[in-house]
C-alpha positions in Angstrom: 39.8 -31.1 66.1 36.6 -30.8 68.8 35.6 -28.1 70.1 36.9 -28.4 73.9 35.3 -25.3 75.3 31.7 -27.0 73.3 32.7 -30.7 74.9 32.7 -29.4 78.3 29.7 -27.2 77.9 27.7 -30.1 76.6 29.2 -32.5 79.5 28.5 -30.1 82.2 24.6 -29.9 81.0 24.5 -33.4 81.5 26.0 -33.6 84.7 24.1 -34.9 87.9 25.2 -33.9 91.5 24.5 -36.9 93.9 22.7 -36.1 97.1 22.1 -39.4 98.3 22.4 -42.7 97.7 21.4 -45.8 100.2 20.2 -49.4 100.2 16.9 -50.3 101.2 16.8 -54.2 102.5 14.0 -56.1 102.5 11.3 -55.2 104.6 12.0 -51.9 104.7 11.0 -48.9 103.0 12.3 -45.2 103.5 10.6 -41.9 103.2 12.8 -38.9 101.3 12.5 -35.2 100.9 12.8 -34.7 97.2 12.7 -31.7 95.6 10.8 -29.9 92.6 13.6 -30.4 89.9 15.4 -33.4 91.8 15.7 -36.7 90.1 14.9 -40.0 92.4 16.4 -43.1 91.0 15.0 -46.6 92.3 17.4 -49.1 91.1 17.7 -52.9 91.2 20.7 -53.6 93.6 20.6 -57.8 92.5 17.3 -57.7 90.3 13.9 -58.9 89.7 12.4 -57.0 92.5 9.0 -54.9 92.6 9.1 -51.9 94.6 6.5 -50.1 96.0 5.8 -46.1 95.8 4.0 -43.5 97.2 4.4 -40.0 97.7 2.6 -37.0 98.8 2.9 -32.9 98.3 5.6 -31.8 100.5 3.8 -29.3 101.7 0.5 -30.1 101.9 0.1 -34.3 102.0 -3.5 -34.3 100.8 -2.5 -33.9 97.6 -1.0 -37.4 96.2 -0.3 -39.3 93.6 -3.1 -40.9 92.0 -3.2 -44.2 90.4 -6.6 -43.8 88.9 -5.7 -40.7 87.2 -2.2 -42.1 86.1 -4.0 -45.0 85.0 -6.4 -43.2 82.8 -3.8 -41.1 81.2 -1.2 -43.3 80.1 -2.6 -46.8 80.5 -1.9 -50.0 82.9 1.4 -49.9 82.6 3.2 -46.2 82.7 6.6 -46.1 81.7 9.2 -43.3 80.5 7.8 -40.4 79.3 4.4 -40.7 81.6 3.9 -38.6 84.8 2.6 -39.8 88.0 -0.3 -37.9 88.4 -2.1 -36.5 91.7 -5.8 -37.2 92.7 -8.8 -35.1 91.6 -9.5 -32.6 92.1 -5.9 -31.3 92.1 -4.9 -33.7 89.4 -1.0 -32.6 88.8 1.8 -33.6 87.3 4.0 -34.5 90.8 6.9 -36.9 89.1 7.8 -37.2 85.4 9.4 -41.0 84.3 12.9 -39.6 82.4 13.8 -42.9 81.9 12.9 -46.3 82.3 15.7 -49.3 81.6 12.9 -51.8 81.8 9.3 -50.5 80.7 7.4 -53.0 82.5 5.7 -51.3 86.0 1.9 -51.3 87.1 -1.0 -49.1 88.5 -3.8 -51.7 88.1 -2.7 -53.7 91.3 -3.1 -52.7 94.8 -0.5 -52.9 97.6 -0.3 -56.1 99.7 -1.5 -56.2 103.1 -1.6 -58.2 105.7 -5.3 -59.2 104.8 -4.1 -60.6 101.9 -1.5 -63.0 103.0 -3.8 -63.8 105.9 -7.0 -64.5 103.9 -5.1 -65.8 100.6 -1.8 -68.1 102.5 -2.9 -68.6 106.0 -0.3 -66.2 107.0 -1.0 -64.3 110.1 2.2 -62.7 110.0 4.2 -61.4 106.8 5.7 -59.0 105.1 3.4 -56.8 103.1 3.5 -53.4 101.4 0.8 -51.9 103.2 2.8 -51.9 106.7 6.3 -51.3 105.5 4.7 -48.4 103.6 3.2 -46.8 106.9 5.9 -47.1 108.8 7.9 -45.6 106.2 5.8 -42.8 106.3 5.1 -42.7 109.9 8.8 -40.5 110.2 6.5 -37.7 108.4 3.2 -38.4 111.0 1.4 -39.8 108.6 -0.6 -43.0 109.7 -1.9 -46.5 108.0 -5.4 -45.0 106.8 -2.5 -42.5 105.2 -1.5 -45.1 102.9 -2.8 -44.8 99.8 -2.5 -47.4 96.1 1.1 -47.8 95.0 2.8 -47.3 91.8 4.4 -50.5 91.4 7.8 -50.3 89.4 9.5 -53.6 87.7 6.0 -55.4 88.5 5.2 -57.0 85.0 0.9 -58.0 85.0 -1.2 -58.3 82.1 -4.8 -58.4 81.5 -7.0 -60.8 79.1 -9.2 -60.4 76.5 -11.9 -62.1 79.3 -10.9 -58.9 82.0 -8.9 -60.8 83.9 -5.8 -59.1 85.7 -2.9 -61.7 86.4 0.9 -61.3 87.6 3.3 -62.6 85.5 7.5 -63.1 86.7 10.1 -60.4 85.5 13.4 -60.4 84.2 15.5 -57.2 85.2 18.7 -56.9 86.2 21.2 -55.5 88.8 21.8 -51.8 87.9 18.0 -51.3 85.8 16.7 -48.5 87.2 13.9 -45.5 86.3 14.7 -42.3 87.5 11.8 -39.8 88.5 11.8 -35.5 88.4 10.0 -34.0 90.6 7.6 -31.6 88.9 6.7 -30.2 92.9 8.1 -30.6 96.1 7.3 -34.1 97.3 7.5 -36.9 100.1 8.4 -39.8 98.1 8.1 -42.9 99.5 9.6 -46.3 98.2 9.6 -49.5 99.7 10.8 -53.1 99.1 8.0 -54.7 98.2 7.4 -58.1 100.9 5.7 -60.3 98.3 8.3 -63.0 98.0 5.4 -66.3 97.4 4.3 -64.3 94.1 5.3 -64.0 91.1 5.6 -60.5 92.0 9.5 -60.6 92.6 10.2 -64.0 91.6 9.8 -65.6 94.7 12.0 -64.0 96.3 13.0 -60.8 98.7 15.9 -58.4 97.4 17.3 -55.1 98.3 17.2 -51.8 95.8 19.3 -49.0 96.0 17.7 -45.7 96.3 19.7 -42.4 95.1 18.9 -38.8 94.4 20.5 -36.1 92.2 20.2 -32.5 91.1 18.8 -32.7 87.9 21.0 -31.6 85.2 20.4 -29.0 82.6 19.5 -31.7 79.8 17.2 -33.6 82.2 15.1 -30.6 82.9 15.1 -29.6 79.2 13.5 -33.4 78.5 10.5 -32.8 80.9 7.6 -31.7 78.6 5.6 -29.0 79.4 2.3 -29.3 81.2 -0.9 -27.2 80.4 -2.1 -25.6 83.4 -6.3 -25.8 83.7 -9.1 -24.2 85.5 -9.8 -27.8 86.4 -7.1 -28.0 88.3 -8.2 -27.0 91.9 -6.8 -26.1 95.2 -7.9 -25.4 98.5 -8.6 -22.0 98.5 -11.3 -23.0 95.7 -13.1 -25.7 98.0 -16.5 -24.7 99.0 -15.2 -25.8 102.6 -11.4 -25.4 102.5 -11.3 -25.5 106.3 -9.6 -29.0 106.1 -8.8 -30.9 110.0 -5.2 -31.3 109.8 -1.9 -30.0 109.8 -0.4 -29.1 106.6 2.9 -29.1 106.2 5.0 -32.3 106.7 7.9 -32.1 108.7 10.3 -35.2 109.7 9.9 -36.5 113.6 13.6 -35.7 115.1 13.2 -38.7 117.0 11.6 -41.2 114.4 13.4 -44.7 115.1 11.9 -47.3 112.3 10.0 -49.9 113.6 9.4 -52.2 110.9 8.0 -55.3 111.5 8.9 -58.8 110.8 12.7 -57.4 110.3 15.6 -58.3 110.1 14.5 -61.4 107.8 16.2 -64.2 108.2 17.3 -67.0 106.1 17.5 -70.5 106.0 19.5 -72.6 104.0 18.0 -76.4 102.8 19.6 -78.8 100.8 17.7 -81.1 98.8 19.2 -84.0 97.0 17.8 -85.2 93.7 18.1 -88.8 92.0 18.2 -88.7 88.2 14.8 -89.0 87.3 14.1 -86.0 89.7 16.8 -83.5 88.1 15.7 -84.3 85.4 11.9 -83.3 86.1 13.9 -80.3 87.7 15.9 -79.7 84.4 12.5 -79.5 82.5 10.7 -76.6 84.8 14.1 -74.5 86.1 13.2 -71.8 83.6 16.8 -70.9 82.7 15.7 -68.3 80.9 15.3 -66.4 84.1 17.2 -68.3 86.7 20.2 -69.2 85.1 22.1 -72.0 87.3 20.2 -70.4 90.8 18.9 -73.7 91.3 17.6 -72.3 94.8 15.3 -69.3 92.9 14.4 -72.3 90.6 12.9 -74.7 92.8 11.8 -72.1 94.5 9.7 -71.0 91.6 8.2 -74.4 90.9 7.5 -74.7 94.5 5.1 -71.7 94.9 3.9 -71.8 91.3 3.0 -75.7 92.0 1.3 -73.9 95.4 -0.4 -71.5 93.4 -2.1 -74.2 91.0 -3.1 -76.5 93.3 -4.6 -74.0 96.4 -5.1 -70.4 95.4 -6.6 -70.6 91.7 -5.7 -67.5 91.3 -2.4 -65.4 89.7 -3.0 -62.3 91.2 -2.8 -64.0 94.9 -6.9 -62.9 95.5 -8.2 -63.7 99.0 -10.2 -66.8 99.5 -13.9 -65.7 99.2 -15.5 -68.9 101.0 -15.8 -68.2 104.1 -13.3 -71.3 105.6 -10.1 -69.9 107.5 -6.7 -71.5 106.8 -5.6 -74.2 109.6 
Protein backbone atom coordinates (compact mmCIF):
# COMPACT_ATOMS: atom_id res chain seq x y z
CA UNK A 1 0.00 0.00 0.00
CA UNK A 2 1.41 3.88 -0.72
CA UNK A 3 2.39 5.84 1.62
CA UNK A 4 -0.66 8.48 1.93
CA UNK A 5 0.94 10.81 4.39
CA UNK A 6 4.33 10.64 1.52
CA UNK A 7 1.54 11.03 -1.58
CA UNK A 8 0.31 14.14 -0.12
CA UNK A 9 3.63 15.57 0.91
CA UNK A 10 4.97 14.97 -2.50
CA UNK A 11 1.53 16.51 -4.19
CA UNK A 12 1.57 19.50 -1.97
CA UNK A 13 5.36 20.35 -3.14
CA UNK A 14 4.09 20.45 -6.40
CA UNK A 15 1.27 22.43 -5.98
CA UNK A 16 0.77 26.02 -7.63
CA UNK A 17 -1.52 28.77 -6.16
CA UNK A 18 -3.09 30.74 -9.14
CA UNK A 19 -2.97 34.48 -8.73
CA UNK A 20 -4.10 35.42 -11.99
CA UNK A 21 -5.05 34.36 -15.09
CA UNK A 22 -6.45 36.62 -18.18
CA UNK A 23 -6.58 36.78 -21.94
CA UNK A 24 -4.70 39.12 -23.85
CA UNK A 25 -6.50 39.83 -27.46
CA UNK A 26 -4.83 40.97 -30.22
CA UNK A 27 -3.34 44.23 -30.17
CA UNK A 28 -2.99 44.40 -26.78
CA UNK A 29 -0.44 43.72 -24.39
CA UNK A 30 -0.51 43.99 -20.43
CA UNK A 31 2.07 44.90 -17.88
CA UNK A 32 2.16 42.59 -14.52
CA UNK A 33 3.74 42.81 -11.13
CA UNK A 34 5.46 39.55 -10.68
CA UNK A 35 7.24 38.58 -8.04
CA UNK A 36 10.82 37.09 -7.05
CA UNK A 37 9.78 33.29 -6.81
CA UNK A 38 6.37 33.74 -8.91
CA UNK A 39 5.96 31.76 -11.99
CA UNK A 40 4.50 33.71 -15.27
CA UNK A 41 2.98 31.42 -17.76
CA UNK A 42 2.41 32.79 -21.52
CA UNK A 43 0.25 30.25 -23.04
CA UNK A 44 -1.29 29.79 -26.61
CA UNK A 45 -5.10 30.31 -26.06
CA UNK A 46 -5.79 28.94 -30.21
CA UNK A 47 -1.94 28.57 -31.29
CA UNK A 48 0.75 29.55 -33.59
CA UNK A 49 1.16 33.03 -32.11
CA UNK A 50 4.52 34.99 -31.29
CA UNK A 51 4.37 36.95 -28.33
CA UNK A 52 6.35 39.63 -27.37
CA UNK A 53 8.29 40.30 -23.83
CA UNK A 54 9.84 42.68 -21.96
CA UNK A 55 10.34 43.37 -18.45
CA UNK A 56 12.24 45.61 -16.18
CA UNK A 57 13.56 45.50 -12.22
CA UNK A 58 10.51 46.23 -10.20
CA UNK A 59 12.22 48.47 -8.34
CA UNK A 60 14.60 50.07 -10.24
CA UNK A 61 13.53 49.90 -14.31
CA UNK A 62 16.99 50.59 -15.58
CA UNK A 63 17.91 47.29 -14.98
CA UNK A 64 16.29 44.93 -17.90
CA UNK A 65 16.45 42.21 -19.60
CA UNK A 66 19.01 41.98 -22.11
CA UNK A 67 18.79 40.19 -25.34
CA UNK A 68 22.44 40.59 -26.15
CA UNK A 69 23.51 39.04 -23.00
CA UNK A 70 20.77 36.20 -23.22
CA UNK A 71 21.87 35.83 -26.65
CA UNK A 72 25.53 35.31 -25.83
CA UNK A 73 24.83 32.90 -23.12
CA UNK A 74 22.56 30.42 -24.36
CA UNK A 75 22.40 30.96 -28.07
CA UNK A 76 19.66 32.32 -30.79
CA UNK A 77 17.22 30.55 -29.56
CA UNK A 78 16.83 30.21 -25.49
CA UNK A 79 14.58 27.66 -24.28
CA UNK A 80 13.96 25.71 -20.94
CA UNK A 81 16.56 25.74 -18.65
CA UNK A 82 18.07 29.33 -19.94
CA UNK A 83 17.59 32.64 -17.98
CA UNK A 84 16.66 35.81 -19.37
CA UNK A 85 19.44 37.85 -18.55
CA UNK A 86 19.71 41.74 -17.66
CA UNK A 87 22.01 44.27 -19.43
CA UNK A 88 25.62 44.98 -18.55
CA UNK A 89 26.70 46.14 -16.36
CA UNK A 90 24.17 44.52 -13.98
CA UNK A 91 23.98 41.40 -16.01
CA UNK A 92 21.44 39.12 -13.74
CA UNK A 93 19.63 36.38 -13.89
CA UNK A 94 15.87 38.25 -13.80
CA UNK A 95 13.53 35.12 -15.22
CA UNK A 96 14.54 31.44 -15.32
CA UNK A 97 12.65 29.21 -18.48
CA UNK A 98 11.14 26.06 -16.10
CA UNK A 99 9.65 24.82 -18.90
CA UNK A 100 9.07 25.13 -22.44
CA UNK A 101 6.27 22.85 -24.40
CA UNK A 102 7.65 24.06 -27.66
CA UNK A 103 11.49 24.99 -27.60
CA UNK A 104 11.36 27.20 -30.55
CA UNK A 105 11.60 31.20 -29.34
CA UNK A 106 14.12 34.01 -30.46
CA UNK A 107 16.47 36.87 -29.37
CA UNK A 108 18.09 37.58 -32.70
CA UNK A 109 15.06 39.56 -34.03
CA UNK A 110 13.95 42.92 -33.09
CA UNK A 111 10.42 44.07 -32.23
CA UNK A 112 8.18 45.48 -35.11
CA UNK A 113 7.42 48.90 -35.38
CA UNK A 114 5.62 51.05 -37.21
CA UNK A 115 8.75 51.90 -39.39
CA UNK A 116 8.80 48.63 -40.50
CA UNK A 117 5.34 48.06 -41.80
CA UNK A 118 5.53 51.60 -43.17
CA UNK A 119 8.92 51.34 -44.97
CA UNK A 120 8.57 47.39 -45.81
CA UNK A 121 4.24 47.14 -46.69
CA UNK A 122 3.30 50.66 -47.37
CA UNK A 123 1.43 50.57 -44.26
CA UNK A 124 1.04 53.79 -42.44
CA UNK A 125 -1.05 52.42 -39.97
CA UNK A 126 -0.70 48.83 -38.23
CA UNK A 127 -0.29 46.87 -35.53
CA UNK A 128 3.23 46.52 -34.38
CA UNK A 129 5.10 45.45 -31.19
CA UNK A 130 6.80 48.45 -30.60
CA UNK A 131 3.54 50.53 -29.71
CA UNK A 132 1.47 47.86 -28.06
CA UNK A 133 4.56 47.31 -25.95
CA UNK A 134 4.71 51.15 -24.79
CA UNK A 135 1.47 51.49 -24.04
CA UNK A 136 1.55 48.38 -22.10
CA UNK A 137 4.08 49.85 -20.21
CA UNK A 138 2.91 53.33 -20.10
CA UNK A 139 0.44 52.02 -16.86
CA UNK A 140 4.13 51.92 -15.06
CA UNK A 141 5.23 55.69 -16.65
CA UNK A 142 7.48 54.27 -18.71
CA UNK A 143 7.57 55.83 -22.28
CA UNK A 144 8.35 54.56 -26.11
CA UNK A 145 12.32 55.42 -25.92
CA UNK A 146 11.53 52.89 -22.76
CA UNK A 147 10.99 50.09 -24.98
CA UNK A 148 13.65 48.08 -25.29
CA UNK A 149 14.43 44.41 -27.77
CA UNK A 150 11.93 41.64 -27.04
CA UNK A 151 12.28 38.14 -26.14
CA UNK A 152 10.18 36.67 -28.65
CA UNK A 153 8.51 33.29 -27.48
CA UNK A 154 6.89 30.60 -30.15
CA UNK A 155 8.84 32.81 -32.93
CA UNK A 156 10.65 29.95 -34.88
CA UNK A 157 13.85 31.91 -37.23
CA UNK A 158 16.88 30.27 -38.38
CA UNK A 159 20.06 31.57 -39.69
CA UNK A 160 22.33 30.21 -42.81
CA UNK A 161 25.48 29.03 -43.34
CA UNK A 162 25.79 32.58 -45.61
CA UNK A 163 24.60 34.81 -42.17
CA UNK A 164 21.51 35.35 -43.20
CA UNK A 165 18.64 35.55 -40.49
CA UNK A 166 15.12 34.54 -41.90
CA UNK A 167 11.52 33.75 -40.25
CA UNK A 168 10.24 30.56 -40.77
CA UNK A 169 6.04 29.50 -39.82
CA UNK A 170 5.40 27.62 -36.42
CA UNK A 171 3.38 24.89 -35.43
CA UNK A 172 2.13 25.10 -31.63
CA UNK A 173 -0.86 24.46 -30.30
CA UNK A 174 -3.72 25.70 -28.03
CA UNK A 175 -2.60 25.06 -24.30
CA UNK A 176 1.69 25.14 -25.24
CA UNK A 177 2.92 27.33 -22.92
CA UNK A 178 6.54 28.26 -21.15
CA UNK A 179 6.38 29.27 -17.75
CA UNK A 180 8.96 31.80 -16.35
CA UNK A 181 10.37 32.29 -12.31
CA UNK A 182 11.22 35.26 -11.40
CA UNK A 183 14.68 35.20 -9.97
CA UNK A 184 13.99 39.26 -8.71
CA UNK A 185 11.10 41.32 -8.48
CA UNK A 186 10.07 42.40 -11.96
CA UNK A 187 7.60 44.32 -14.39
CA UNK A 188 6.96 41.79 -16.94
CA UNK A 189 5.58 42.84 -19.94
CA UNK A 190 3.88 40.53 -22.69
CA UNK A 191 2.23 41.49 -25.58
CA UNK A 192 0.39 39.93 -28.64
CA UNK A 193 2.58 40.32 -31.13
CA UNK A 194 0.75 42.51 -34.34
CA UNK A 195 2.66 40.88 -37.13
CA UNK A 196 -0.12 39.05 -38.82
CA UNK A 197 1.44 39.50 -42.94
CA UNK A 198 4.63 37.37 -41.56
CA UNK A 199 5.38 34.37 -41.17
CA UNK A 200 5.83 35.39 -37.65
CA UNK A 201 2.31 33.97 -36.49
CA UNK A 202 1.18 32.43 -39.53
CA UNK A 203 -0.50 35.12 -40.93
CA UNK A 204 -2.61 35.58 -38.60
CA UNK A 205 -3.58 37.58 -35.14
CA UNK A 206 -4.59 35.30 -32.04
CA UNK A 207 -5.09 35.89 -28.38
CA UNK A 208 -2.71 34.15 -25.44
CA UNK A 209 -3.72 33.66 -22.15
CA UNK A 210 -1.55 35.10 -19.50
CA UNK A 211 -1.52 33.42 -15.80
CA UNK A 212 0.54 33.67 -12.74
CA UNK A 213 1.22 31.33 -9.78
CA UNK A 214 3.18 30.90 -6.49
CA UNK A 215 5.80 28.82 -7.35
CA UNK A 216 5.73 25.59 -5.70
CA UNK A 217 8.30 23.92 -3.60
CA UNK A 218 9.58 21.59 -6.60
CA UNK A 219 9.58 24.54 -9.03
CA UNK A 220 11.93 26.45 -6.84
CA UNK A 221 14.10 23.39 -6.14
CA UNK A 222 14.53 23.14 -10.31
CA UNK A 223 15.97 26.75 -10.61
CA UNK A 224 19.78 26.28 -10.57
CA UNK A 225 21.86 28.23 -8.68
CA UNK A 226 23.58 31.33 -10.00
CA UNK A 227 27.23 32.50 -9.05
CA UNK A 228 27.15 35.84 -7.83
CA UNK A 229 30.37 38.06 -9.40
CA UNK A 230 32.27 41.19 -8.70
CA UNK A 231 31.31 41.91 -12.26
CA UNK A 232 28.12 42.21 -11.46
CA UNK A 233 27.51 46.01 -10.69
CA UNK A 234 25.04 48.29 -9.17
CA UNK A 235 24.52 51.76 -8.77
CA UNK A 236 26.18 52.54 -5.78
CA UNK A 237 29.43 51.26 -7.73
CA UNK A 238 28.86 53.81 -10.77
CA UNK A 239 31.46 56.44 -10.92
CA UNK A 240 28.29 58.81 -11.34
CA UNK A 241 25.39 56.87 -9.71
CA UNK A 242 23.40 60.18 -9.59
CA UNK A 243 20.96 58.72 -12.31
CA UNK A 244 17.88 61.55 -13.57
CA UNK A 245 14.89 59.51 -12.81
CA UNK A 246 12.62 58.14 -10.45
CA UNK A 247 13.31 54.70 -9.36
CA UNK A 248 10.74 52.80 -8.26
CA UNK A 249 7.83 51.81 -10.53
CA UNK A 250 4.58 52.23 -9.25
CA UNK A 251 1.17 51.57 -11.33
CA UNK A 252 -0.84 54.98 -12.49
CA UNK A 253 -4.32 54.56 -10.45
CA UNK A 254 -5.88 56.10 -13.28
CA UNK A 255 -4.07 54.24 -16.39
CA UNK A 256 -7.01 53.62 -18.96
CA UNK A 257 -5.19 51.56 -22.11
CA UNK A 258 -5.10 53.26 -25.13
CA UNK A 259 -4.01 50.93 -27.61
CA UNK A 260 -4.13 51.82 -30.99
CA UNK A 261 -5.64 50.33 -33.98
CA UNK A 262 -8.01 48.24 -31.47
CA UNK A 263 -10.60 46.52 -31.35
CA UNK A 264 -9.52 44.72 -34.79
CA UNK A 265 -11.97 43.94 -36.77
CA UNK A 266 -12.70 41.14 -39.23
CA UNK A 267 -13.93 40.61 -42.46
CA UNK A 268 -15.18 37.63 -43.81
CA UNK A 269 -14.56 36.91 -47.97
CA UNK A 270 -15.59 34.06 -49.82
CA UNK A 271 -13.84 32.97 -52.75
CA UNK A 272 -15.06 30.39 -55.12
CA UNK A 273 -12.67 28.00 -56.83
CA UNK A 274 -13.18 25.91 -60.24
CA UNK A 275 -11.38 22.61 -60.32
CA UNK A 276 -8.26 23.41 -61.72
CA UNK A 277 -7.97 26.26 -59.00
CA UNK A 278 -8.57 23.82 -55.86
CA UNK A 279 -6.52 21.92 -57.12
CA UNK A 280 -3.54 24.49 -57.36
CA UNK A 281 -4.97 25.28 -53.88
CA UNK A 282 -4.81 21.56 -52.76
CA UNK A 283 -1.04 21.53 -53.86
CA UNK A 284 0.18 24.74 -51.53
CA UNK A 285 -2.57 24.49 -48.39
CA UNK A 286 0.25 23.08 -46.28
CA UNK A 287 -1.96 20.61 -44.29
CA UNK A 288 0.61 19.95 -42.27
CA UNK A 289 0.00 23.16 -40.42
CA UNK A 290 -3.45 24.28 -41.48
CA UNK A 291 -5.29 21.30 -41.41
CA UNK A 292 -8.89 22.00 -43.30
CA UNK A 293 -8.56 26.08 -42.25
CA UNK A 294 -8.83 26.79 -45.77
CA UNK A 295 -8.98 30.58 -44.73
CA UNK A 296 -5.24 30.43 -42.70
CA UNK A 297 -4.34 28.46 -45.94
CA UNK A 298 -4.95 30.82 -48.58
CA UNK A 299 -4.09 33.21 -46.48
CA UNK A 300 -0.63 31.83 -46.29
CA UNK A 301 -0.05 31.51 -49.97
CA UNK A 302 -1.37 34.92 -50.30
CA UNK A 303 1.24 36.83 -48.28
CA UNK A 304 4.03 34.22 -48.92
CA UNK A 305 3.16 34.76 -52.89
CA UNK A 306 3.41 38.81 -51.51
CA UNK A 307 6.56 38.21 -50.01
CA UNK A 308 8.31 36.59 -53.18
CA UNK A 309 7.26 38.74 -55.55
CA UNK A 310 7.65 42.46 -53.58
CA UNK A 311 9.73 42.26 -50.32
CA UNK A 312 12.70 39.82 -51.26
CA UNK A 313 13.15 39.41 -48.08
CA UNK A 314 11.92 36.61 -45.09
CA UNK A 315 12.64 38.64 -42.32
CA UNK A 316 10.09 41.50 -43.61
CA UNK A 317 13.45 44.16 -43.91
CA UNK A 318 12.49 47.73 -44.91
CA UNK A 319 12.97 48.71 -48.47
CA UNK A 320 16.48 50.42 -48.70
CA UNK A 321 15.83 52.29 -52.12
CA UNK A 322 14.79 55.24 -51.42
CA UNK A 323 11.07 54.98 -53.45
CA UNK A 324 7.98 55.24 -50.97
CA UNK A 325 5.00 52.87 -51.35
CA UNK A 326 1.94 54.36 -53.37
Amino acid sequence: MPDTAAVKKAQSRNERRLLDTRILEPGTGKAFELRKGEVLRIEQAVGNQCVDFNCFNLHDYKEFMHCGRTRTVHGFNPTEGDFLWSAPPRENAMLYILKDTVRRNDVLFPRCSAFLYESAYGFDVHTNCHDIQAEAQREYGLTPDDVHDSFNFFMCTEVARDGRATITRQNSNKGDHVDLVAMMDVLAIPNVCGADIMRTSNFALKPVRISIFEASENDLAAVPNVASMKSQRTPDQFRNAQIKATRELVADPDYVPEFVNTPIEEEQIVLELDEAEWAIFEEHARRDIYGDDHGAAFRDILFSWWEDRFLNAASGAPSTSGKTHD
